[in-house]
N, C-alpha and C positions, 0 to 999 in steps of 0.2 A: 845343768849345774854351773854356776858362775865362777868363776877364778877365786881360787882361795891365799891367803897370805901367809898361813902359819907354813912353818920349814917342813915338818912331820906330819902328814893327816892322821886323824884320829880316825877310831873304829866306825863312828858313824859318817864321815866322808867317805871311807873307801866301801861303808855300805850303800851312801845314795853314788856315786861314782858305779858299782857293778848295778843298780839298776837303769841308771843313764845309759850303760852299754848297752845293755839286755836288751832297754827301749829304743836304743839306734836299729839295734839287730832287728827288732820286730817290725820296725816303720819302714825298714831302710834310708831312715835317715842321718846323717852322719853326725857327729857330737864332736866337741874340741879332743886334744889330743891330753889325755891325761895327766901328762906332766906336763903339762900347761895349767889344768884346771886345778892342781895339787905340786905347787911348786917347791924342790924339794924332795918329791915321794923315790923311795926307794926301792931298789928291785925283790927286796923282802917285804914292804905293803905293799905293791903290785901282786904281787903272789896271793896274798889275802885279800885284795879285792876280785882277784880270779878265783877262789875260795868260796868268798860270798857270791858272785856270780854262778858257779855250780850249786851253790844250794838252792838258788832262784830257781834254776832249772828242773833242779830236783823236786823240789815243791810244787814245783806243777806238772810233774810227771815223768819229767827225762829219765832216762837209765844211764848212769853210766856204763859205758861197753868198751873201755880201753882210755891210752893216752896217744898225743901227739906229740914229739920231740921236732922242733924245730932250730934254724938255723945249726945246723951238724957242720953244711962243707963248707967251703971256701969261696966256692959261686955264691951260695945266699948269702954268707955272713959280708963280702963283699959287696953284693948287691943293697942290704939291709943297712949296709955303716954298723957294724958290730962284731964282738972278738969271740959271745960266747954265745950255746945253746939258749933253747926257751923249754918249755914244755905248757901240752895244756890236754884237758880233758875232753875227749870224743862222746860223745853219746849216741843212740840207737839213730835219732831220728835226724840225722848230719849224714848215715851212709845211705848210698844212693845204689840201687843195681847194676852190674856191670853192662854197660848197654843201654840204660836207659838214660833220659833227658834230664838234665839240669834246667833251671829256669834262671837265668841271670837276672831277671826282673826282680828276683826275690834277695839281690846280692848288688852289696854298694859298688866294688872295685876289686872285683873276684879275679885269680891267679891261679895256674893249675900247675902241679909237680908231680913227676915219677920217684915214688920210692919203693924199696922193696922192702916189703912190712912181715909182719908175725901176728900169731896168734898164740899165747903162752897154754901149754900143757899144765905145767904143774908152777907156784909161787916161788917168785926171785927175788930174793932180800937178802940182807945182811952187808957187810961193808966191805967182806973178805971174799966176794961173789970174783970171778972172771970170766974169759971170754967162754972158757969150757963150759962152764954153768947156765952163760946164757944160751949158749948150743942146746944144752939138756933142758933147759924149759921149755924152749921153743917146741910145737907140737904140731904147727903149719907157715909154711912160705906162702908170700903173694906177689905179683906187682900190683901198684896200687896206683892211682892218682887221687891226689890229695886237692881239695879246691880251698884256697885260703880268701878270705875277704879282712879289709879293715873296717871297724865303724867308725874310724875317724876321716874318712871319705876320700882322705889319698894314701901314700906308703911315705910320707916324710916324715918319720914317725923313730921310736927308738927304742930301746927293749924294756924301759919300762911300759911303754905304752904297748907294746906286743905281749908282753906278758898281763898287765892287766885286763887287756880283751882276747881271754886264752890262746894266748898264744897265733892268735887270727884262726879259730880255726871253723870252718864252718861247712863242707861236705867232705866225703869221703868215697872213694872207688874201690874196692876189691875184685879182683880177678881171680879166676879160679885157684882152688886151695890145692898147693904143693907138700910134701910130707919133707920133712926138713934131710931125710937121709936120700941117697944119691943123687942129690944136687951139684953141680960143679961148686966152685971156690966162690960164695957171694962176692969174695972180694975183689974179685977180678970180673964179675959177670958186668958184661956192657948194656945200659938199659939206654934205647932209644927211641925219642920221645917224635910221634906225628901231628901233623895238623892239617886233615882234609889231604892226607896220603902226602904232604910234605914234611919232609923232615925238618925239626926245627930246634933238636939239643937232644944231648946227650950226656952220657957219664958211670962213672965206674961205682959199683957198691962201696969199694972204698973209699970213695969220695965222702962219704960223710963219717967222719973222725977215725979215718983209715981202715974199719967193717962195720961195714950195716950194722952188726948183732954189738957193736960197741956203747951206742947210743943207748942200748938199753941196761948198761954196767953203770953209763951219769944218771940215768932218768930213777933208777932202784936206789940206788945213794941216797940221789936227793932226793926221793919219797920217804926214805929211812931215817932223815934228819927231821921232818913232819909227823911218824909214826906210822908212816903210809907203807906200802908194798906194791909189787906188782904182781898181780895177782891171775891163778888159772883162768884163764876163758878170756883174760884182757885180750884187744886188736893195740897191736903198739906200732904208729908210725912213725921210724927211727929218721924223718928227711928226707930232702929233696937231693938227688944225686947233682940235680942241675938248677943252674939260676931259674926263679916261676917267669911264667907266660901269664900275657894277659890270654884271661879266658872270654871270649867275646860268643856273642850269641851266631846261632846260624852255622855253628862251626862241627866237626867231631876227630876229640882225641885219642889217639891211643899208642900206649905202649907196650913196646915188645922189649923181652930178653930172654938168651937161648938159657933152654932147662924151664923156664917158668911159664906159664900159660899168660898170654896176653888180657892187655886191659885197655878198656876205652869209653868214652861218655859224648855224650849229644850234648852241647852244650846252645839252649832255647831262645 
């Protein structure tokens, strides 16, 4: 798609823009940086070209099976040049088996992160929700590694463009599933991250918007302001505890934290 001039993109820009993603995603080849090619676009048509990019998806058969909340701590939104969250949508065929290989060939400038994720029991909506409620949804604990990639082929990039190509999201890792009662304090639990049995970061649950279960009190709001929800059987990844690593082929990561069953990926 060529650089455009108007201030506001219109409905059918931010539809050829989410197919231009779609078709980075699928060639892996990288496309310009969206607020380049739509100067002007704002973090509300970003969102709606992630919108129509999940229906792409959908249309040809993706499932959704959860969301992504991105940029939560103070490592990423540092690392990123940014003050506030993202969110984007997971589908079935993005999670990977705990243990098994990733193929970086299939990924433009792929990054991996530890978060400690959920699985909702029962629907969290409404405006007046708190942290007690999103305790009571939640129905399973994990640690997770998250693998993010850009389609605009580096990370110099900025939250409209991370939000127009969901939020960067593109595999997923779950580790085995924990039952959310006698767990220690997520917020204090220290998850530490390996690579090829070297340690290489770390951080606290409450590193991302001071408890893990907090991310999912912004992400329900603002699906509530959409008409959206969060919904039973969703996988919710609330962030990265720690700033991402590149994820380079040849390698395998895993992480640990006490109370949770570990996780890790080959990465090809």
């Amino acid at each position: 798609m060529s650089e455009t001039s108007p201030a506001t993109a219109t409905t059918t820009q931010e539809e050829t823009a989410a197919r231009e993603l779609r078709a980075a995603e699928l060639s892996v080849f990288p496309t310009f940086p969206m607020a380049r090619q739509l100067p002007g676009l704002t973090l509300e048509a970003a969102y709606r070209v992630q919108q129509h990019g999940t229906a792409l998806r959908t249309a040809a058969g993706g499932r959704p099976v959860g969301h992504k909340i991105g940029l939560t701590s103070v490592a990423m939104q540092q690392q990123m040049g940014v003050t506030e969250p993202d969110s984007g949508v997971l589908f079935a065929d993005m999670e990977v088996a705990c243990g098994a290989g990733i193929s970086t060939t299939r990924l433009i400038a792929p990054r991996v992160e530890a978060e400690i994720a959920f699985r909702l029991g029962t629907d969290l909506t409404g405006d007046d929700i708190d942290l007690a409620a999103a305790q009571a949804a939640v129905s399973e604990v994990f640690l997770a590694l998250e693998i993010i990639d850009t389609r605009y082929g580096d990370w110099r990039i900025g939250l409209e463009d991370s939000v127009a190509d969901n939020a960067s999201a593109a595999r997923f890792v779950l580790g085995p599933a924990s039952p959310p009662t006698g767990l220690p304090d997520l917020g204090s639990a220290l998850v530490e991250v390996g690579v090829d049995g070297e340690h290489v970061a770390a951080g606290h649950g409450r590193d991302v918007l001071g408890d893990p279960l907090r991310p999912l009190l912004w992400l329900a709001r603002r699906l509530a302001t959409l008409g959206g929800a969060l919904r039973a059987g969703d996988v919710v990844l609330p962030g990265s505890v720690h700033a991402s690593i590149p994820l380079k082929a040849a390698t395998t990561v895993r992480a640990s934290c006490a109370g949770l069953a570990p996780v890790c990926l080959r990465a090809l």
